[in-house]
C-alpha positions in Angstrom: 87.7 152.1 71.2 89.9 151.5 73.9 93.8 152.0 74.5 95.2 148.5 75.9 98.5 147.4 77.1 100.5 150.4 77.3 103.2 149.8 80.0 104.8 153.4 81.1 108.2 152.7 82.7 109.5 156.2 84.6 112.7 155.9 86.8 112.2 155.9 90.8 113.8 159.4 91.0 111.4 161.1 88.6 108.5 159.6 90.3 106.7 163.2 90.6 106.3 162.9 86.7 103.4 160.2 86.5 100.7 161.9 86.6 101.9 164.2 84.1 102.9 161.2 81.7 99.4 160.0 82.4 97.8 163.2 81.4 99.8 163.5 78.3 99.2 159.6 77.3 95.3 160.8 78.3 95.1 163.8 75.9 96.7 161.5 72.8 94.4 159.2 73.2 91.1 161.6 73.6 92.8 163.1 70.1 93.1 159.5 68.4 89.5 158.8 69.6 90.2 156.2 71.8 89.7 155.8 75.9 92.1 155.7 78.6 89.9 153.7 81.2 91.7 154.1 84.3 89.7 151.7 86.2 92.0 148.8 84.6 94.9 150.5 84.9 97.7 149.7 87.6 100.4 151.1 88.9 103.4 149.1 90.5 106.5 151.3 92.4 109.7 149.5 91.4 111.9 148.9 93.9 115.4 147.1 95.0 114.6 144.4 97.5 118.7 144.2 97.4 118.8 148.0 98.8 119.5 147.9 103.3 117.3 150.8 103.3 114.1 151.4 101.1 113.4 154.6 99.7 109.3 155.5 100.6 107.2 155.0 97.4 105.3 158.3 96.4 102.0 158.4 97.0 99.7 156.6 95.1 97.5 157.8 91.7 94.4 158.8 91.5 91.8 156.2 89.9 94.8 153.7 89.1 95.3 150.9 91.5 98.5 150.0 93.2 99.8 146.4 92.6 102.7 144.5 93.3 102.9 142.4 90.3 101.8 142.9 87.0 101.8 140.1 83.9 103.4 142.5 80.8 103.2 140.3 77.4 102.2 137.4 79.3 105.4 137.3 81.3 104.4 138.2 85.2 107.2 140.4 86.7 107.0 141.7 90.6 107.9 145.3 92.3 110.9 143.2 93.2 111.5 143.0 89.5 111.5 139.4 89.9 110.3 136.6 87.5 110.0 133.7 89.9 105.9 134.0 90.4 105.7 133.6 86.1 108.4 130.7 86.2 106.2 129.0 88.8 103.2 129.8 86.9 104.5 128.0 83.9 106.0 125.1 85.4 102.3 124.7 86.4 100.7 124.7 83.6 103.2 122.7 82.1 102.7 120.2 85.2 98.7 119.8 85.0 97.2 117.4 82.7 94.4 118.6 80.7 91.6 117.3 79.2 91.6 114.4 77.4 95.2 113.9 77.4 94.8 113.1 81.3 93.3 110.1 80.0 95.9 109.3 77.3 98.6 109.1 80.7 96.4 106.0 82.2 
């Protein structure tokens, strides 16, 4: 079995703590027989696009990929901490006609 969708939210400042948070979500899930496949895991550094000067992000994990956005419970949510690229993504959707009901608009 497999652990999925666990989101682990740690604060800019205590960014040295990752990899043990990691390690500690690892061992739990070794002792529940499950996997932590860190292939599909991502990483996205937080930061305030508001802020003059940006603080340098630490450096990045090892085996877990750096991204800039990130779809949590189906809602997509930048390192900006913006929503606009899920709000876009659903006025999409919304937007496209699909199947047969393309044909019920004629």
């Amino acid at each position: 079995m497999f652990a999925d969708d666990t989101y682990i939210i740690v604060p800019a400042c205590e960014a040295e703590w990752r990899v043990s948070e990691i390690d500690c979500i690892e061992t739990w899930v070794r002792a529940n027989n499950l996997v932590l496949n860190r292939k599909k895991s991502r990483e996205v550094v937080f930061r305030d696009s508001r802020r003059k000067r940006l603080a340098s992000p630490p450096p990045p994990m090892e085996d877990i990929e750096r991204v800039t956005t990130l779809k949590m419970l189906g809602v997509t949510i930048t390192s900006t901490r913006s929503i606009s690229d899920h709000i876009c993504e659903v006025v999409h959707r919304h937007n496209t006609p699909r199947g047969s009901s393309a044909h019920m608009l004629e």
